[in-house]
VOBA-1610 file (N, C-alpha, C; in pm, whole numbers, padded with zeros to 5 digits, always signed):
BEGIN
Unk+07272+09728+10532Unk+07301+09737+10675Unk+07361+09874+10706Unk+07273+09934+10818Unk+07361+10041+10822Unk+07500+10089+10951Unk+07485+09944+11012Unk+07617+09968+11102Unk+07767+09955+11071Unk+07813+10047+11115Unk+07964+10114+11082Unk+08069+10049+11175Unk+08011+10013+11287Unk+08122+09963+11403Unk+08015+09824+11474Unk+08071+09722+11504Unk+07966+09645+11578Unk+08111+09561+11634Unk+08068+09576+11775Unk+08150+09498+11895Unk+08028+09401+11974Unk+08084+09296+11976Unk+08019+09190+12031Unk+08057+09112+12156Unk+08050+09146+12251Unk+08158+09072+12396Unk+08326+09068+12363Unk+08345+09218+12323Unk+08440+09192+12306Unk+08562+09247+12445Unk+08702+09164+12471Unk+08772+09160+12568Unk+08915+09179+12531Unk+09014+09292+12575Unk+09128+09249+12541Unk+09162+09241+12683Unk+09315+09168+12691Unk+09403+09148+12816Unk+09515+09183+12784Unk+09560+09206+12931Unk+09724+09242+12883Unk+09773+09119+13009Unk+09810+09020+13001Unk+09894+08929+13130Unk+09763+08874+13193Unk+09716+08899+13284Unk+09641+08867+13373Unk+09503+08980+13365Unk+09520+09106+13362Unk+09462+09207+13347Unk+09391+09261+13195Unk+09224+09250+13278Unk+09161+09269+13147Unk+09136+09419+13099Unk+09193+09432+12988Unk+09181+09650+12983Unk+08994+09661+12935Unk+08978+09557+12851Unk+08847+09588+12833Unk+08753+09445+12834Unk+08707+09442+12889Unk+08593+09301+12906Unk+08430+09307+12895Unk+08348+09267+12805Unk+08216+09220+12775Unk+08151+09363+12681Unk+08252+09394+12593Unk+08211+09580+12489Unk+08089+09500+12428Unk+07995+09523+12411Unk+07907+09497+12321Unk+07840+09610+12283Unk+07857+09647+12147Unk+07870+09809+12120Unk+07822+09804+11958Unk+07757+09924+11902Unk+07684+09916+11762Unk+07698+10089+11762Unk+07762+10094+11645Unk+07738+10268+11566Unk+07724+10260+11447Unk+07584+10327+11414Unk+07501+10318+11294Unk+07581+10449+11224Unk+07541+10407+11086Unk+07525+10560+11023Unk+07503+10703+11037Unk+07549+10797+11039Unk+07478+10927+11088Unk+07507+10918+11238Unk+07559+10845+11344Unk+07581+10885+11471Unk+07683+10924+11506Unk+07632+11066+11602Unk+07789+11118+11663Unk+07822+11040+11800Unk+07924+10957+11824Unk+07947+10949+11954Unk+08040+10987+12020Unk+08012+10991+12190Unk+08133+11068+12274Unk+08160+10898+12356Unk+08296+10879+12370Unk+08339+10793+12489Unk+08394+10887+12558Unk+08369+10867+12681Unk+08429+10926+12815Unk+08418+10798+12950Unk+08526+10860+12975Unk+08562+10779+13107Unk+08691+10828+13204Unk+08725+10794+13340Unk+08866+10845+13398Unk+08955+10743+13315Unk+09049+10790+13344Unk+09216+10738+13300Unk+09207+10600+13315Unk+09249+10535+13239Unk+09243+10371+13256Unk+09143+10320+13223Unk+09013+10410+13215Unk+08901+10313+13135Unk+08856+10252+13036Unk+08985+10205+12947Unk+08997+10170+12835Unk+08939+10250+12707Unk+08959+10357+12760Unk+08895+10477+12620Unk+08984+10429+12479Unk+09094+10468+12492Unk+09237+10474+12352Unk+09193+10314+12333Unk+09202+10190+12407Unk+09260+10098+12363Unk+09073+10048+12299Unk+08985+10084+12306Unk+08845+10077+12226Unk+08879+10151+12139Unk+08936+10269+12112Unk+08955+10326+11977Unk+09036+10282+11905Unk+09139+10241+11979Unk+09252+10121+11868Unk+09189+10046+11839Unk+09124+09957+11861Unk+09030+09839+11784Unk+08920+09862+11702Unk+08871+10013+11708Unk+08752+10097+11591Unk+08849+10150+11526Unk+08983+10189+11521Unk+09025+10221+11432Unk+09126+10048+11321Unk+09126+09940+11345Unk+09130+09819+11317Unk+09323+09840+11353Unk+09341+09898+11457Unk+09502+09857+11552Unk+09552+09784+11626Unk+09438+09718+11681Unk+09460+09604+11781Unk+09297+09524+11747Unk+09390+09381+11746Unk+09285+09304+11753Unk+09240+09270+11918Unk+09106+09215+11936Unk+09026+09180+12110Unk+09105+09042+12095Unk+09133+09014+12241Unk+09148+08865+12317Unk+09033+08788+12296Unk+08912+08827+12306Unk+08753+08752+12286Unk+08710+08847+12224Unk+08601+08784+12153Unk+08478+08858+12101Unk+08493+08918+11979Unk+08407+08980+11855Unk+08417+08976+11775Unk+08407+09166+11698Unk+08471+09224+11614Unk+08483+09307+11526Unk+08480+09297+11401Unk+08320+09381+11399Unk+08295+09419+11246Unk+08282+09593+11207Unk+08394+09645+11117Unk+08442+09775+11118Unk+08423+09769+10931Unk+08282+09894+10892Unk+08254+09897+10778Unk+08211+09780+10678Unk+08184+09661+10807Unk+08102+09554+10730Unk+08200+09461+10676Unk+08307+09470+10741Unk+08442+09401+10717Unk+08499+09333+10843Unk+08494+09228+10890Unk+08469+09114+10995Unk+08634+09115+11019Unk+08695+09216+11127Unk+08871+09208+11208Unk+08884+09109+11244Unk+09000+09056+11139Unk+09115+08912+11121Unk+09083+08811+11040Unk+08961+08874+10924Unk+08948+08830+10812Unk+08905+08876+10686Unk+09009+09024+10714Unk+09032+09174+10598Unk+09140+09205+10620Unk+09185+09245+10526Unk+09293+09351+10464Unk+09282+09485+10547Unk+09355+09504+10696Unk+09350+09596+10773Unk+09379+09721+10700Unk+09497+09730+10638Unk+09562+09837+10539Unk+09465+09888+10437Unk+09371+09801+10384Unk+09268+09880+10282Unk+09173+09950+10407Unk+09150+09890+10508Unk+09000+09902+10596Unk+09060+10038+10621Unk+09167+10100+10704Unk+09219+10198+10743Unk+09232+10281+10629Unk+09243+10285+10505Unk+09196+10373+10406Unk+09058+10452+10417Unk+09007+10362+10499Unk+08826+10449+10487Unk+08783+10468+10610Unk+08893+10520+10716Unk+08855+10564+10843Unk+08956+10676+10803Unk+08893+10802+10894Unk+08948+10896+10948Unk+08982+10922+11058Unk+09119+10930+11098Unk+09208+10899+11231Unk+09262+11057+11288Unk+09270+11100+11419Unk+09273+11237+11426Unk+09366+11161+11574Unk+09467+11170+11654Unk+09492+11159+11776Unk+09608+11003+11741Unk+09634+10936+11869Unk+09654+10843+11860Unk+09648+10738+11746Unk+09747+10687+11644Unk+09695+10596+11512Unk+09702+10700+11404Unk+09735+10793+11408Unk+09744+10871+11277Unk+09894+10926+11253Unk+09920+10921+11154Unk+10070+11001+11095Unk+10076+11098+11180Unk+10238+11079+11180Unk+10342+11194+11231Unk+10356+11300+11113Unk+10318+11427+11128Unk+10329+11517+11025Unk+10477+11548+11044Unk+10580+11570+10932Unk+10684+11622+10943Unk+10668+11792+10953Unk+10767+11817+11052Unk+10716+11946+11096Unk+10757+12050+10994Unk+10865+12035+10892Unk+10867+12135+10729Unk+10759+12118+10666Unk+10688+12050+10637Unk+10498+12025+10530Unk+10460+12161+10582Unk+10454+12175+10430Unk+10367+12293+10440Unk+10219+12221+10480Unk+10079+12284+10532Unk+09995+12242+10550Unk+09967+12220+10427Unk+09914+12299+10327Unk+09836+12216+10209Unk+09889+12128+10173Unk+10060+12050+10203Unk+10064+11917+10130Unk+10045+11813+10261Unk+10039+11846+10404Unk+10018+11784+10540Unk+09869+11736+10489Unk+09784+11781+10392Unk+09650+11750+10383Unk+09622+11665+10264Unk+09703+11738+10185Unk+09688+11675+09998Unk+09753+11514+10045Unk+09860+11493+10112Unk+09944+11359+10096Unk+09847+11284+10137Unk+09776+11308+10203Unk+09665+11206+10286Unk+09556+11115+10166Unk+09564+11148+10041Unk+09510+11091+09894Unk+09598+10996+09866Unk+09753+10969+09882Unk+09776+10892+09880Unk+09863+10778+09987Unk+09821+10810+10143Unk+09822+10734+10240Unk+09949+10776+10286Unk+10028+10927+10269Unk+10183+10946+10289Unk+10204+11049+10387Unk+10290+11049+10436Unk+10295+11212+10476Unk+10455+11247+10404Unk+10495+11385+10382Unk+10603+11416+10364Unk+10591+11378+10203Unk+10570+11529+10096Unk+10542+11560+10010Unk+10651+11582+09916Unk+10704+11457+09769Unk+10826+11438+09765Unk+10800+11513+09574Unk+10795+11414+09508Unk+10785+11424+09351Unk+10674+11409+09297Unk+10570+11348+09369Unk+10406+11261+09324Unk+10339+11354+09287Unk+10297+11336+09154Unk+10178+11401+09157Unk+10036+11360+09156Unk+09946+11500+09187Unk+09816+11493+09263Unk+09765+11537+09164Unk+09623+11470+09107Unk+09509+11500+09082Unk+09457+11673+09104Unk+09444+11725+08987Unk+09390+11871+09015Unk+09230+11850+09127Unk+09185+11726+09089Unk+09015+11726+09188Unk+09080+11692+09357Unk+09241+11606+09374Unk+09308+11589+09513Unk+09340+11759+09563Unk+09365+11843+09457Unk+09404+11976+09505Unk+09334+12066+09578Unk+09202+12056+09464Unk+09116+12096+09529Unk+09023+12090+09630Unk+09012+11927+09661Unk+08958+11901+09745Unk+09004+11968+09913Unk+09191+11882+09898Unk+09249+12007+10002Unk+09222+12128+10056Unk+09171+12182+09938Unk+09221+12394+09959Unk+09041+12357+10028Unk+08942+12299+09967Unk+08823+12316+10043Unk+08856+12267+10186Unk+08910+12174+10186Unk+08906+12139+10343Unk+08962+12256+10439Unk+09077+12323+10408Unk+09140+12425+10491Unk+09068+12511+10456Unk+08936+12542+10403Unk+08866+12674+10392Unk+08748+12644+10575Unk+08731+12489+10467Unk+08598+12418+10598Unk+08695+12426+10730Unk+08800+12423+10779Unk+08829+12440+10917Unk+08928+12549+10884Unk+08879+12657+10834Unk+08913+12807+10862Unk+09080+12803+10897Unk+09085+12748+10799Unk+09277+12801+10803Unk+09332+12786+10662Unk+09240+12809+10543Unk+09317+12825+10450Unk+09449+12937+10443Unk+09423+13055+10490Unk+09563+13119+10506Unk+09632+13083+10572Unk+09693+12971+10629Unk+09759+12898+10701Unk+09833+12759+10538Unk+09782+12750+10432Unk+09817+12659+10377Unk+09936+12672+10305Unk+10031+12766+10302Unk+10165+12797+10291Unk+10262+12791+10454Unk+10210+12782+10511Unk+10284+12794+10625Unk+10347+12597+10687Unk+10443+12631+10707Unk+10494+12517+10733Unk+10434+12438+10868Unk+10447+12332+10933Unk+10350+12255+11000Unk+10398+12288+11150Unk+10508+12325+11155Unk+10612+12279+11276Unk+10590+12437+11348Unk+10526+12568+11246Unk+10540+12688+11290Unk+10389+12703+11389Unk+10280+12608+11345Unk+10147+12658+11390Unk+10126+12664+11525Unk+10046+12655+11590Unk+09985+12673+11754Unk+09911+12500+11742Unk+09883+12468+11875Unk+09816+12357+11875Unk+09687+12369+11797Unk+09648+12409+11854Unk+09479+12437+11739Unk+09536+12458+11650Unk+09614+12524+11564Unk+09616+12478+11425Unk+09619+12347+11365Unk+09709+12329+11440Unk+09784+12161+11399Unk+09647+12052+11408Unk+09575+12074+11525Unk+09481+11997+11549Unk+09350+12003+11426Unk+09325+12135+11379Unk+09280+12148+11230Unk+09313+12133+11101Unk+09444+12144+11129Unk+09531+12042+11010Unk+09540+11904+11006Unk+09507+11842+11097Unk+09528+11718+11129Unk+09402+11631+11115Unk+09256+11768+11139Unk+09114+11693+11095Unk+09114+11684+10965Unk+09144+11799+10866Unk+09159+11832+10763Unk+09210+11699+10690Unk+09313+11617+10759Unk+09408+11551+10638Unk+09333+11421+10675Unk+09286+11443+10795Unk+09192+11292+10832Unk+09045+11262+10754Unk+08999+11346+10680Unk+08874+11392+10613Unk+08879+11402+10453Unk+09030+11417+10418Unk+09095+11400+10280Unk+09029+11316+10177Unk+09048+11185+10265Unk+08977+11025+10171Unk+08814+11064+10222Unk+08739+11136+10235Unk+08586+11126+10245Unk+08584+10981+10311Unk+08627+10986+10469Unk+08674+10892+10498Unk+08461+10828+10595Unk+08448+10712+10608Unk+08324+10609+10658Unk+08290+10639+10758Unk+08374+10676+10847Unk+08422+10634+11003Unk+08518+10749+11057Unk+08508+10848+11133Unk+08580+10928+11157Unk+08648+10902+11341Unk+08744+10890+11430Unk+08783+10864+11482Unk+08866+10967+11572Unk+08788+11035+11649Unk+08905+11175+11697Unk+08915+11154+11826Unk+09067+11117+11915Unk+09114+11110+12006Unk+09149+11215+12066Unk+09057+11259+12139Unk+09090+11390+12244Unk+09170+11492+12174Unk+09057+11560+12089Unk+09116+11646+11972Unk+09135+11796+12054Unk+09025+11821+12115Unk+09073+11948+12195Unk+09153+11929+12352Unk+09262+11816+12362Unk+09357+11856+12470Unk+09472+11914+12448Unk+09515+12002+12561Unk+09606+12072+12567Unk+09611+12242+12516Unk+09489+12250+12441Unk+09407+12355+12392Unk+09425+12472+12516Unk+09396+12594+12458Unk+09373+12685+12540Unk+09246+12710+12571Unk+09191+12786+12590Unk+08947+12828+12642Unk+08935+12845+12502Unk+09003+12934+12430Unk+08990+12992+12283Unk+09049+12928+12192Unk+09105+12841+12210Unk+09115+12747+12087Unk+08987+12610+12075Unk+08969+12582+12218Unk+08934+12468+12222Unk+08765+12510+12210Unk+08740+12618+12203Unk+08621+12650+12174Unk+08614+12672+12022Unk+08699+12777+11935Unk+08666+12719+11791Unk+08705+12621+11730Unk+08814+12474+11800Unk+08773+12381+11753Unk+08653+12316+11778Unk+08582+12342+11870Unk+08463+12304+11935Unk+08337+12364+11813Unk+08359+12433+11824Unk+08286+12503+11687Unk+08273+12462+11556Unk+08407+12431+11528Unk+08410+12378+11401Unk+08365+12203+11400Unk+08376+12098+11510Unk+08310+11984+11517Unk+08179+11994+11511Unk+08104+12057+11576Unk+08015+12107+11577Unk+07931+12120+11449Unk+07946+12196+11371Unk+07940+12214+11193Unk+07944+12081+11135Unk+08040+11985+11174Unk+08081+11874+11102Unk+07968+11791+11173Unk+07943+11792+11290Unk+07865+11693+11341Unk+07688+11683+11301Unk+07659+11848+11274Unk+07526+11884+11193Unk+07509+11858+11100Unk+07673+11839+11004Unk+07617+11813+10891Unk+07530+11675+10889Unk+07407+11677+10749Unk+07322+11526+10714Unk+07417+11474+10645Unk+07511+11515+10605Unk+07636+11387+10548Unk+07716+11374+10581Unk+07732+11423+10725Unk+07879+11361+10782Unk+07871+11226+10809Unk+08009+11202+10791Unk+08002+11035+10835Unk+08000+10996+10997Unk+07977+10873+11045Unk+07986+10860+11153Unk+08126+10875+11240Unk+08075+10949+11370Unk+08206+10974+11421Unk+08183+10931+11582Unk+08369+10901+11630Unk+08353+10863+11755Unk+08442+10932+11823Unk+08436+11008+11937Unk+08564+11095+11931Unk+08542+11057+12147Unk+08667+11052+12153Unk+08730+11004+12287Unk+08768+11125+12356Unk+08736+11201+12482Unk+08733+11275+12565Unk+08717+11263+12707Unk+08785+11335+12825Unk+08787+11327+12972Unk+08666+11405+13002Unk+08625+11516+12944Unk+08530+11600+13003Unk+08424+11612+12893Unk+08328+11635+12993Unk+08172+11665+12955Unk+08144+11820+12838Unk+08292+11920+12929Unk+08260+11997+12853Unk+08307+12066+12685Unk+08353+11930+12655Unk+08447+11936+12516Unk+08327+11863+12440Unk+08238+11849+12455Unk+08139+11742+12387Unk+08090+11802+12282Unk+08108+11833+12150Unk+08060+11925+12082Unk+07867+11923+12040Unk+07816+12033+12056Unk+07663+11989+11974Unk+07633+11922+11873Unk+07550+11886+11825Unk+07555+11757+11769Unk+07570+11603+11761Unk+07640+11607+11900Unk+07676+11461+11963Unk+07564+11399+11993Unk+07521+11289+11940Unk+07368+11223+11980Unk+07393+11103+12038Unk+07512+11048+12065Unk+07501+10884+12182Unk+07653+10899+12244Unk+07645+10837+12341Unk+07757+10832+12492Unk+07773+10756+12500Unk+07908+10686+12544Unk+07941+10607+12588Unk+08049+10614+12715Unk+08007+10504+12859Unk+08048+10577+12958Unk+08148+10423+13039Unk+08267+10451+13053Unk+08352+10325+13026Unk+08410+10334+13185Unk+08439+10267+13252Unk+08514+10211+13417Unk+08578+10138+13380Unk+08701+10104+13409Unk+08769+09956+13453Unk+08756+09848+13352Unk+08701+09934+13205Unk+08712+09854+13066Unk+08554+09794+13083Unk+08470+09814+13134Unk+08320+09770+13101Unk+08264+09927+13073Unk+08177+09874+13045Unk+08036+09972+12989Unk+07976+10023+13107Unk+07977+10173+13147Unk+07857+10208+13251Unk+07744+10255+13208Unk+07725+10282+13088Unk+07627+10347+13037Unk+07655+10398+12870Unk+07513+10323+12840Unk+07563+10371+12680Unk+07403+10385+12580Unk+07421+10486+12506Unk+07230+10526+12444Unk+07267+10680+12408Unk+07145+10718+12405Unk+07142+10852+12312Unk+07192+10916+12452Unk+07272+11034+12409Unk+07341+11165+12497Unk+07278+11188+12602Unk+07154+11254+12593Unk+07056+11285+12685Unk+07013+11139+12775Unk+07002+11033+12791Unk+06964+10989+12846Unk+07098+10907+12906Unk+07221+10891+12853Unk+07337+10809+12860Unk+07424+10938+13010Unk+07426+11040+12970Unk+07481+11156+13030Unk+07384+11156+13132Unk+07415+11115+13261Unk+07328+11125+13409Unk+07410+11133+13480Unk+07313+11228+13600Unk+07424+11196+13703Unk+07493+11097+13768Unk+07408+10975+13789Unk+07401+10865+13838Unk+07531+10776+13737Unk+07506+10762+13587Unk+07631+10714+13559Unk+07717+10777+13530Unk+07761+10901+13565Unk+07897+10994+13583Unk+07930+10937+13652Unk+07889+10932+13799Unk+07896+10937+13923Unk+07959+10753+13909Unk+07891+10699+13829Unk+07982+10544+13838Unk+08086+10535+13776Unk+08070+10649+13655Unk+08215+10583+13562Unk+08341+10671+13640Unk+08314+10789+13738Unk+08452+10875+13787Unk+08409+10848+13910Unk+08381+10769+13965Unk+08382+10719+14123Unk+08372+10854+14240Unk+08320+10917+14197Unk+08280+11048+14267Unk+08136+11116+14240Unk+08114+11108+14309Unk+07945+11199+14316Unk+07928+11325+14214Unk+07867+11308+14128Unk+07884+11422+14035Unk+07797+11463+13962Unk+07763+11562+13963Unk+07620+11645+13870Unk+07669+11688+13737Unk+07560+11653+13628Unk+07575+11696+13506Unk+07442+11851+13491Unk+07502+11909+13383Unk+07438+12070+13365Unk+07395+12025+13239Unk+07314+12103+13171Unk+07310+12112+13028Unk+07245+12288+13014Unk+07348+12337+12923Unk+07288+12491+12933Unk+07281+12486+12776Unk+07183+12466+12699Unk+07174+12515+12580Unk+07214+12364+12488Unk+07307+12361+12395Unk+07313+12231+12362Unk+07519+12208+12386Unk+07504+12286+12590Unk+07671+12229+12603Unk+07610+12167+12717Unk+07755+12132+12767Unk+07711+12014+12898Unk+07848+12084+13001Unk+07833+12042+13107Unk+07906+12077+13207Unk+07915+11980+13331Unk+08020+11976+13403Unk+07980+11883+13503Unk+08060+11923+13625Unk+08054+11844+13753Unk+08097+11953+13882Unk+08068+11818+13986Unk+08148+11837+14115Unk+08144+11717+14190Unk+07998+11796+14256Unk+07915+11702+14301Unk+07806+11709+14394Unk+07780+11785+14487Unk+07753+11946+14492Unk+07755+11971+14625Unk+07866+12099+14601Unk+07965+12121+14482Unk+08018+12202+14444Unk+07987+12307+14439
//
């Protein structure tokens, strides 16, 4: 089987109020996906439940072929990669190469343990692959956001993790950061062996290339969901942000603009 995530009518509530109602949702192998939606459209609280953090009120979760609330959550979360929301607090003294190495054995904050010379190395490759190995002496608390945010894919990617999970990895970014992190997803998303990834974003134009299915969320339902190109319309922009709105595509980025702009 090659599905990685499978949601089936699934619903959570909070009191009276449903955050997400009728998800019926499938991510295969090899797919990049984008969720987008405005504020409140249950983006985070669908990624808490793909990342196995919250269980649904109804309906059913199967995450790596492992059926949520009848697995060992703590092993399942070993073989996802968590970037945003649900992932360790880096202590801000870690140097980066141990902010990355601890992630082999599920820790942060690098004490007496020792690591595997193949855990070492694996590290120093990862901070080469998101271009900050000269950054791997430097303590965690000194970097810029984009660093941190590449330190933070880095340690999420450690365990050659099934399932990769990135919560609005380029916010708060500057044009030039959020473009070579954009860059560097990008790379990861081309690769034929990256694992499947789902990464949660407000805008169209953080969507890195490589992204091949959408998902487009309102008021905790589904407005639209399928491969990029056909999921990304104007028509369901325009439903999931309740405003009239045109999508661009210049090359393999996307852009978007109210109607008439």
């Amino acid at each position: 089987m090659d599905e990685v995530l499978a949601l089936r009518d699934v619903g959570v509530r909070r009191g009276t109020t449903w955050i997400l109602s009728g998800i019926t949702w499938t991510v295969r192998l090899g797919e990049q996906w984008v969720v987008l939606g405005p504020n409140g459209a249950g983006k985070s609280t669908l990624l808490s439940i793909a990342g196995a953090r919250l269980f649904p009120t109804e309906g059913t979760v199967e995450i790596l072929g492992e059926l949520l609330g009848r697995t060992d959550t703590a092993e399942l979360k070993t073989r996802l990669g968590v970037v945003g929301a649900g992932s360790p607090a880096i202590p801000a003294r870690e140097r980066v190469r141990d902010a990355v190495v601890t992630a082999a054995y599920g820790i942060t904050g690098r004490w007496r343990e020792a690591y595997a010379p193949e855990d070492l190395a694996r590290a120093e490759a990862l901070l080469h692959r998101l271009g900050i190995a000269e950054l791997s002496d430097r303590r965690y608390g000194t970097l810029s956001d984009g660093e941190r945010k590449r330190t933070q894919i880095a340690r999420a990617l450690m365990t050659d993790p099934e399932l990769c999970l990135w919560d609005e990895p380029a916010a708060g970014l500057d044009l030039g950061a959020r473009e070579e992190l954009l860059a560097r997803l990008t790379r990861m998303a081309t690769d034929p062996w990256a694992p499947a990834t789902i990464l949660v974003t407000h805008h169209v134009e953080e969507i890195p290339p490589g992204t091949t299915h959408a998902l487009l969320l309102r008021g905790g339902e589904s407005v639209a969901m399928g491969r990029l190109e056909e999921a990304l319309s104007d028509d369901a922009l325009t439903r999931a942000y309740g405003v009239p709105i045109r999508v661009h595509r210049v090359g393999e980025r996307w852009t978007a603009q109210a109607s008439g702009a």
